[in-house]
C-alpha positions in Angstrom: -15.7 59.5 -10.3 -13.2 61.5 -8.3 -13.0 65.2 -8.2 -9.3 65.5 -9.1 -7.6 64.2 -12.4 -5.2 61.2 -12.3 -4.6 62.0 -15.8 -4.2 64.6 -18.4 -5.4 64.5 -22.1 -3.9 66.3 -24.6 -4.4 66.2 -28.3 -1.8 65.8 -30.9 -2.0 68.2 -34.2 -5.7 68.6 -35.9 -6.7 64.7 -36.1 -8.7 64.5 -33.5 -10.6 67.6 -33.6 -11.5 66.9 -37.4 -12.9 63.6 -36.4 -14.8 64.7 -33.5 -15.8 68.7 -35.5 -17.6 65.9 -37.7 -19.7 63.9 -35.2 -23.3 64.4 -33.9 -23.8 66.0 -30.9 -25.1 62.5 -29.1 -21.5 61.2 -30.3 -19.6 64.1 -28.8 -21.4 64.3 -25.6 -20.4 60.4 -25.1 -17.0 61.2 -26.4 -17.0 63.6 -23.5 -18.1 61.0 -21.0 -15.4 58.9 -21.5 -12.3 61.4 -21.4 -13.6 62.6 -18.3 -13.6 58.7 -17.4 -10.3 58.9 -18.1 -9.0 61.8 -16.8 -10.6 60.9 -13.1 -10.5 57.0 -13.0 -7.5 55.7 -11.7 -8.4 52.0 -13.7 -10.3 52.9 -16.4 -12.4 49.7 -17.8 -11.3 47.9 -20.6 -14.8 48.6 -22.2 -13.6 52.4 -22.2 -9.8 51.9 -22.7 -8.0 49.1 -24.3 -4.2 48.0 -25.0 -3.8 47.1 -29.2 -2.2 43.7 -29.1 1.4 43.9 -30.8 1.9 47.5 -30.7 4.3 49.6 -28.6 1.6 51.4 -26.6 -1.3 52.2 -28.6 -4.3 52.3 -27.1 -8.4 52.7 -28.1 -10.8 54.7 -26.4 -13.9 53.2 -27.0 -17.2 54.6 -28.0 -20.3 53.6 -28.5 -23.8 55.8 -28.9 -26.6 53.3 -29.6 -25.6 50.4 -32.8 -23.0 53.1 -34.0 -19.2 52.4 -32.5 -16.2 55.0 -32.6 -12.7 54.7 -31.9 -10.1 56.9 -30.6 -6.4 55.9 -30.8 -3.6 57.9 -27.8 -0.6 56.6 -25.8 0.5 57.6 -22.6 3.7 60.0 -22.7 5.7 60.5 -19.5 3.3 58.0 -17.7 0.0 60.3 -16.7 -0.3 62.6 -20.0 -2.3 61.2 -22.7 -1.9 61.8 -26.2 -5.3 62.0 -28.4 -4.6 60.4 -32.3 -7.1 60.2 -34.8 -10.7 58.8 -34.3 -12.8 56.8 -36.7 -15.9 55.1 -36.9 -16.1 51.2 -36.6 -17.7 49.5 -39.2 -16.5 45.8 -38.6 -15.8 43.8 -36.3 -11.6 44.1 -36.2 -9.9 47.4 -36.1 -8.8 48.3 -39.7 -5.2 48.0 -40.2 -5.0 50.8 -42.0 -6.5 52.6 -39.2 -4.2 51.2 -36.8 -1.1 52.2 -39.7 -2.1 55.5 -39.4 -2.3 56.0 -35.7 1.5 54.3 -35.4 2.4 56.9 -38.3 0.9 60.1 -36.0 2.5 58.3 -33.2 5.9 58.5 -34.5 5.3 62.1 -36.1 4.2 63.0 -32.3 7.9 61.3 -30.9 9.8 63.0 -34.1 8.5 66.5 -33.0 9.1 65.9 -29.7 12.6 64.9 -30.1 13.3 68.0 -32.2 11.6 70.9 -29.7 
C-alpha cells in the first residue's frame, strides 16, 4: 500500500458509526483493513469496492470476516472524498433492496444538506 492517501473517507451523520459501534472487534479490525485499502490504493479491487448496477454512484465496500459478509454503502463527492452510508450485514445472496433504498435515501439527505450549507 502506499504511504500517502489518494483518497479521503468521511462519514455522513451517525449511520455508519451505529453499524460499526455494533460489530465484533474481528469485524472492525477488517472494516479497518479495507478503508485504509481505500484510502491508499489508487484501484481498489472489485472484491473490496464495487459499483451497484443502476444507481447514480452508489457503491459497496465489501467485508467479509470468516462465513459472515458486511456491507458498507458511500459515493464519491468531488471525485477523491468518500462518503460512508450505512452498513449492514449480508444474509443472502443479493443486496436487499431495501438496503439499497435506504442508502439512495441517506444519499440524497447527504446532497440536500449539502446544497443548503
Amino acid at each position: 500500500m502506499a504511504d500517502k492517501p489518494v483518497r479521503h473517507v468521511v462519514v455522513f451523520r451517525r449511520y455508519f458509526w451505529d453499524f460499526y459501534d455494533a460489530q465484533t472487534g474481528a469485524v472492525q479490525k477488517k472494516i479497518d483493513y479495507v478503508f485504509d485499502l481505500l484510502r491508499t490504493l489508487p484501484q481498489v479491487p472489485e472484491k473490496f469496492l464495487k459499483h451497484l448496477e443502476g444507481t447514480d454512484g452508489l457503491y459497496e465496500i465489501r467485508v467479509e470476516v470468516g462465513s459472515n459478509i458486511f456491507r458498507v454503502f458511500c459515493f464519491f463527492d468531488e471525485g477523491k472524498l468518500v462518503v460512508l452510508l450505512n452498513g449492514f450485514q449480508k444474509k443472502t445472496n443479493r443486496t436487499p433492496k431495501q438496503e439499497i433504498s435506504r442508502a439512495l435515501r441517506l444519499k440524497d439527505e447527504y446532497d440536500e444538506a449539502k446544497r443548503t450549507a
